[in-house]
Residue frames as qw, qx, qy, qz and C-alpha x, y, z in Angstrom:
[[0.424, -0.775, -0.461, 0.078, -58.02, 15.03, 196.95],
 [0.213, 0.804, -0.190, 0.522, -56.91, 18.45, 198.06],
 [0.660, -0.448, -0.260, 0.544, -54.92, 18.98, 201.13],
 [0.085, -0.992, 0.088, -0.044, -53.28, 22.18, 202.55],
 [0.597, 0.591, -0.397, 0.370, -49.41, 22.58, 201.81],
 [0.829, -0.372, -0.321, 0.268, -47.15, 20.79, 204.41],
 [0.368, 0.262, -0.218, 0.865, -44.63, 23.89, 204.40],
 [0.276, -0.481, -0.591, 0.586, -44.98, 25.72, 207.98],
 [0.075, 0.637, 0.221, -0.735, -47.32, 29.14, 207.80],
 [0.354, 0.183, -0.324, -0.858, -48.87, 28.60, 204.19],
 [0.390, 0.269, 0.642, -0.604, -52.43, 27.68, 203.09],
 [0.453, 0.305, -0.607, -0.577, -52.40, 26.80, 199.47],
 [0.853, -0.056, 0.461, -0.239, -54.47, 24.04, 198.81],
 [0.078, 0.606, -0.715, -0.340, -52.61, 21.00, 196.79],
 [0.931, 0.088, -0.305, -0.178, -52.64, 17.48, 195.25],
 [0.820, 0.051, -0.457, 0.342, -49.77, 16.43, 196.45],
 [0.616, -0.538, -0.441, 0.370, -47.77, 17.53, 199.92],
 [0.314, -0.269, 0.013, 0.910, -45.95, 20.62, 198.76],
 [0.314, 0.877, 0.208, -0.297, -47.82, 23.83, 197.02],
 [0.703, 0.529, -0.064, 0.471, -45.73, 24.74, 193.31],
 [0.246, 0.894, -0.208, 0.311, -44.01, 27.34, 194.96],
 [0.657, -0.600, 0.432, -0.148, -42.82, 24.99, 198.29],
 [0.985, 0.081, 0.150, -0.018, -42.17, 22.46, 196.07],
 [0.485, -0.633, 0.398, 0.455, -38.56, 21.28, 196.48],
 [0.257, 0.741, -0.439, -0.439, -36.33, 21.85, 193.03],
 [0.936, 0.002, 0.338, 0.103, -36.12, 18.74, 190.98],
 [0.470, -0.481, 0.541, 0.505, -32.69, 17.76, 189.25],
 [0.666, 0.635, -0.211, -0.330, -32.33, 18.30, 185.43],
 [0.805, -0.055, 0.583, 0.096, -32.23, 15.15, 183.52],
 [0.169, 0.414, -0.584, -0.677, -30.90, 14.85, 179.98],
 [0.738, 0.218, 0.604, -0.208, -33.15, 13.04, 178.16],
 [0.353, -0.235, 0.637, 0.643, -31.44, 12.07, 174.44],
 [0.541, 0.514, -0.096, -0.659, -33.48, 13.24, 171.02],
 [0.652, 0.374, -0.489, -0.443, -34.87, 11.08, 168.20],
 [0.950, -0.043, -0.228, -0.207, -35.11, 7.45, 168.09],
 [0.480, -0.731, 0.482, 0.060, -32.99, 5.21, 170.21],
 [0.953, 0.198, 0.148, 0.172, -31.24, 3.12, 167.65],
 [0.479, -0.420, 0.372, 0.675, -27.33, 3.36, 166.63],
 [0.442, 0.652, -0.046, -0.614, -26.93, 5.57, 163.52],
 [0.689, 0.155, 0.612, 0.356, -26.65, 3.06, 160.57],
 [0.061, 0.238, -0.362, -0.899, -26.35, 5.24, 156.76],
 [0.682, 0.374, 0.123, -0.616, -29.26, 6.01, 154.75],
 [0.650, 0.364, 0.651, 0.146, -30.96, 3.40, 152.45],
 [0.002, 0.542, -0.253, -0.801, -30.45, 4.55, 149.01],
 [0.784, 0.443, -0.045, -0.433, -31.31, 3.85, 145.65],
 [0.538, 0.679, -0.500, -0.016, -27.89, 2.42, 144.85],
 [0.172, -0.399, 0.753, -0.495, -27.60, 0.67, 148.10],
 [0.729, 0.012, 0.319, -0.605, -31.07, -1.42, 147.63],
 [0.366, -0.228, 0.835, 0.341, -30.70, -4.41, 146.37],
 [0.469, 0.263, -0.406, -0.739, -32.25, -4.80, 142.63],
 [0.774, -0.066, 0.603, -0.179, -34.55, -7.76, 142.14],
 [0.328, -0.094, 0.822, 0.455, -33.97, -10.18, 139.80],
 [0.548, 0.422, -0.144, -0.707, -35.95, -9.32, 136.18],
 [0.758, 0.022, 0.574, 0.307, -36.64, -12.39, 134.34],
 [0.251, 0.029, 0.664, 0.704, -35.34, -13.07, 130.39],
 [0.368, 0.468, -0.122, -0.794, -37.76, -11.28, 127.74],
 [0.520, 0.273, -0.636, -0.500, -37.14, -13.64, 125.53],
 [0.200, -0.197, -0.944, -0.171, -38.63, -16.18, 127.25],
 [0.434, -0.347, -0.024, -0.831, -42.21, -15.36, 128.07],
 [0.064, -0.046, 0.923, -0.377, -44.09, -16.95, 131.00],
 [0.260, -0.360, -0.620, -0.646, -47.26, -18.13, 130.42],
 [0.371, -0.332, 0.147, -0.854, -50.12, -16.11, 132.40],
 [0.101, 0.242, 0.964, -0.034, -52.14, -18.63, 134.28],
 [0.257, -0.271, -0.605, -0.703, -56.35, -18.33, 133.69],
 [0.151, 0.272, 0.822, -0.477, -58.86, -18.63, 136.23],
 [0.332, -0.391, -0.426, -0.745, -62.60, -18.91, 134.69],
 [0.225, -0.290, 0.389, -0.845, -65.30, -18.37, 136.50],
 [0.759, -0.239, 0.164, -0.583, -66.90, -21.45, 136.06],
 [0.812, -0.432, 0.386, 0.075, -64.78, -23.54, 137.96],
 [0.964, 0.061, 0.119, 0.230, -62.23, -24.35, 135.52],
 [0.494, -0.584, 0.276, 0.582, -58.27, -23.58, 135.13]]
């Protein structure tokens, strides 16, 4: 709702009690960049852990699935 600025001998209308130019200065805040988390080192390639391959020479056998109903 509008209102007329509370500062004595002006006539801006406003949203809130002051008009921008009455309005009192507001304190500069620091406000910190990028994600808060602690810096940890990149993930690498050499850092990932490798999974485990199985043996070649022994092959696993594939299960089957038919489609009518049996294994």
């Amino acid at each position: 709702m509008l209102r007329i600025c509370d500062h004595p001998d002006c006539t801006t209308l406003t949203l809130g009690p002051f008009c921008v130019t009455h309005d009192p200065p507001l304190a500069a805040e620091p406000y910190p960049r990028g994600r808060p988390f602690p810096r940890s080192k990149p993930r690498t390639l050499q850092s990932m852990p490798v999974p485990a391959q199985p043996d070649p020479a022994e092959p696993t056998p594939v299960r089957a699935v038919s489609f009518r109903g049996g294994s």
